[in-house]
Each structure stands twice: as structure tokens, then as C-alpha cells.
C-alpha positions as CSV (number, residue, x, y, z in Angstrom):
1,X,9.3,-37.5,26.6
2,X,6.0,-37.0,28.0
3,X,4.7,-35.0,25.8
4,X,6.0,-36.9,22.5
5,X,4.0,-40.1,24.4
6,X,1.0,-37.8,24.9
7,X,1.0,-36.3,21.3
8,X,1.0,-40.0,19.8
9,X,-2.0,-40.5,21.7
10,X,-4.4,-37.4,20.6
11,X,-3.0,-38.1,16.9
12,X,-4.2,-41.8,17.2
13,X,-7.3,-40.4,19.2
14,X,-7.8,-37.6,16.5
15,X,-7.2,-40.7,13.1
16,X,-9.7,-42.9,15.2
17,X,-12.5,-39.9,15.4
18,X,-11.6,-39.8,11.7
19,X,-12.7,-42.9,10.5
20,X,-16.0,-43.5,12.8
21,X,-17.1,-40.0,10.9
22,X,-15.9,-40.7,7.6
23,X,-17.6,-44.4,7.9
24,X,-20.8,-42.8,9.3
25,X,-21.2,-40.4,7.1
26,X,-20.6,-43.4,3.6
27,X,-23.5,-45.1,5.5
28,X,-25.8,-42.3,5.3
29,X,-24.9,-41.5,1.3
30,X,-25.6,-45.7,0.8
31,X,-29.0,-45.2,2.3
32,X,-29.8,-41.8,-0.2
33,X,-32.6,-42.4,-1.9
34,X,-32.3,-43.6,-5.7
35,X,-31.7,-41.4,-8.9
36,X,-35.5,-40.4,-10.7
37,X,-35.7,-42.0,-13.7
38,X,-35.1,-40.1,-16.6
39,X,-38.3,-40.0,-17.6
40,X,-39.3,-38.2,-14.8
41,X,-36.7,-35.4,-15.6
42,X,-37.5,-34.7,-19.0
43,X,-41.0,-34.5,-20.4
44,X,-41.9,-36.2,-23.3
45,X,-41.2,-34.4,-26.9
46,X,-45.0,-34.7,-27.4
47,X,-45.3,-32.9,-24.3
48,X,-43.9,-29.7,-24.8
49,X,-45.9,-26.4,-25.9
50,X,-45.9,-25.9,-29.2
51,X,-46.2,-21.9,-30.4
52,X,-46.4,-20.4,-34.0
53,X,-45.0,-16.8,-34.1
54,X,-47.0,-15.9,-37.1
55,X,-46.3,-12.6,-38.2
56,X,-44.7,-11.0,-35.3
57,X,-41.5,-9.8,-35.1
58,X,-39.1,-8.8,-32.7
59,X,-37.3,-5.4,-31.7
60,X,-34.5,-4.3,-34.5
61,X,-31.1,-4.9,-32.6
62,X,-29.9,-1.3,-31.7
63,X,-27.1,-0.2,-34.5
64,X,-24.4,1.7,-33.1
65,X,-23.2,5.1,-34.4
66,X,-19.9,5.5,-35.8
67,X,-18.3,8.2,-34.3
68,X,-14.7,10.1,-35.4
69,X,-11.3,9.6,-33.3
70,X,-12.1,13.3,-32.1
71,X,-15.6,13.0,-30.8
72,X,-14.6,9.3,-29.0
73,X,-11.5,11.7,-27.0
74,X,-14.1,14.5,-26.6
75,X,-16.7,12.4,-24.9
76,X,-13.5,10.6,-22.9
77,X,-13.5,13.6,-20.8
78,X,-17.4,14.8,-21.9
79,X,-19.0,12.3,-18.5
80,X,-22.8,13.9,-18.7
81,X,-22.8,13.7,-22.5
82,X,-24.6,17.7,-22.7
83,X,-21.7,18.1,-25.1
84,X,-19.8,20.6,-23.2
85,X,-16.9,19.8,-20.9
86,X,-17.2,21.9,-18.2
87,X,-13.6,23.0,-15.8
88,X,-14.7,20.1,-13.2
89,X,-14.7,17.4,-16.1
90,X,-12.0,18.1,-17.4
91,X,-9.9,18.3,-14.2
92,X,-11.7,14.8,-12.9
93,X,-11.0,12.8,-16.2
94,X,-7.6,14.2,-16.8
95,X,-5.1,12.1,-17.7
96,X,-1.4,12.7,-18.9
97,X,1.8,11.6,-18.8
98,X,3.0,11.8,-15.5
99,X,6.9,13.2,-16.6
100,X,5.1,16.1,-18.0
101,X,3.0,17.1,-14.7
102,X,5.8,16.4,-12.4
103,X,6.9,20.1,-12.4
104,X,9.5,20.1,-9.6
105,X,10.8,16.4,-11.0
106,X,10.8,14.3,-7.9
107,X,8.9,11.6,-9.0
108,X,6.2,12.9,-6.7
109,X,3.0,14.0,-8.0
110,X,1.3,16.5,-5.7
111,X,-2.3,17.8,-6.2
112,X,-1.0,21.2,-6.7
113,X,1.3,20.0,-9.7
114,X,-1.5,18.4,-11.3
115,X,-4.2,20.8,-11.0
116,X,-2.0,24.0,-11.7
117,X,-1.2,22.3,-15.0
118,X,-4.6,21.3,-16.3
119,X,-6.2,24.3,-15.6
120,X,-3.7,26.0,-17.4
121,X,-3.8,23.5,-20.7
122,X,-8.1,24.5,-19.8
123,X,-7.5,27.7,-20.0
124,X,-5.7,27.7,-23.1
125,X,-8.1,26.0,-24.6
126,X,-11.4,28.1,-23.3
127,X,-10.8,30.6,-26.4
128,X,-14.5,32.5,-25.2
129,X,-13.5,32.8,-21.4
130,X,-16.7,31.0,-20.7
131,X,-15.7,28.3,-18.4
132,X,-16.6,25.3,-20.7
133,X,-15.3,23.7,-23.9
134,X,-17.3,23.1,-27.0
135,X,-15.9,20.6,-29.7
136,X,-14.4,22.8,-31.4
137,X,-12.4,24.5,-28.3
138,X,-11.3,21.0,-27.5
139,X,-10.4,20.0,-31.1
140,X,-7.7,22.7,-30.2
141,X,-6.0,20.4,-28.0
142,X,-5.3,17.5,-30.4
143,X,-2.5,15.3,-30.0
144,X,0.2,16.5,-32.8
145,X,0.4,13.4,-35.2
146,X,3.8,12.6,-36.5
147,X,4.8,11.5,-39.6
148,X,5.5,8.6,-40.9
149,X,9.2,7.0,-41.3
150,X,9.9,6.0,-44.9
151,X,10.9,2.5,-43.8
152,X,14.5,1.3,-44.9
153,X,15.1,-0.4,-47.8
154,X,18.2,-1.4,-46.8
């Protein structure tokens, strides 16, 4: 009972603190000074510079180069752009299903797995043994496209 009596008290104590502050502080915001006249915001139209460009002219906008599907998915994994993808690229940027790197199949995917099968699909593709990949050693590795359904006519 007590403290229900003495909780009534600090929440009447706590509304009363309320309103002194929230009338205090609508008495300071009806003594803020007035709004500047819009004429003091915005300058006159007469009043603003006034340049002529004359002859000049600005930068070309840069044009981007249109590149093939194969050289976008060779400079996926290419991250210094020297065009070579080195072993360390390749392993860093590699990305495949994950199905096909879980070897053991229990939906866990340990380092090992992963790096035991990339640098064997890397060494497949290093055809000159030389520890990197030009285009064309990584052309070898394109995705196999599939044909096309005839669509029913049913």
C-alpha cells in the first residue's frame, strides 16, 4: 500500500516537473528573435555575378570501353589489372558453387576443401606450368553454355 501511495506521488511530482519545463522552455522560443526578411536571404537578381564562358570548353566526359563477357570474368578474378591472374588471385576471388567444393558432403565447408579444389581447377588451367594465367589459359575455363530449348508449341 505504501508504495502504490508513494509511486502516485513521484508520478504527480515527475508530470508537475513536466510542465514547468515544457512551459519554460515555449517561453524562451516566444522571445526568439524574428525571421530575416526575405530580402535579406536572397540577393537581388541584379546582384548576382554575371560570367560569359566564351570559347572555353570543358573536359570530354570519359567514354567507357566496351569489353567481351570473357574479359569482364577475367578481370573478376584479375584484382591488380597487370593482366595476369596470378595462384593468390585466383584462390582470393574464387567463387563456386558451394555443392561442388563440399567434397566429404557435410554441408561444411573447410579451408582444405576449398583450396584443394581451386588449385587443382588452377592447375588445370596453367597449360605452361608457370604459376599464372594469361587470357587465353583462363578462356580455358569457360562456363559450358547450354543450348537452347525449342520452346513447346503445344
Amino acid at each position: 500500500m505504501r508504495q502504490t501511495i508513494l509511486g502516485v506521488f513521484v508520478g504527480l511530482f515527475l508530470a508537475g516537473v513536466g510542465v514547468f519545463w515544457w512551459q519554460a522552455r515555449a517561453q524562451v522560443e516566444n522571445n526568439a528573435p524574428p525571421p530575416p526578411e526575405i530580402e535579406e536571404i536572397a540577393p537581388a537578381p541584379e546582384e548576382l555575378p554575371q560570367t560569359d564562358p566564351g570559347d572555353m570548353e570543358g573536359p570530354a566526359p570519359p567514354t567507357a570501353s566496351e569489353l567481351t563477357r570473357e574479359e569482364k570474368r577475367f578481370f573478376r578474378y584479375d584484382r591488380n589489372r597487370d593482366r595476369r591472374i596470378t595462384r593468390n588471385e585466383m584462390l582470393s576471388s574464387r567463387s563456386d558453387g558451394f555443392r561442388k567444393l563440399d567434397v566429404d558432403g557435410n554441408n561444411l565447408l573447410t579451408f582444405e576443401e576449398w583450396a584443394v579444389t581451386t588449385a587443382q581447377r588452377f592447375d588445370g588451367m596453367d597449360a605452361d606450368g608457370n604459376a599464372e594465367l594469361s587470357q587465353v589459359e583462363f578462356a580455358t575455363s569457360k562456363p559450358k553454355t547450354r543450348p537452347k530449348r525449342p520452346r513447346c508449341r503445344c
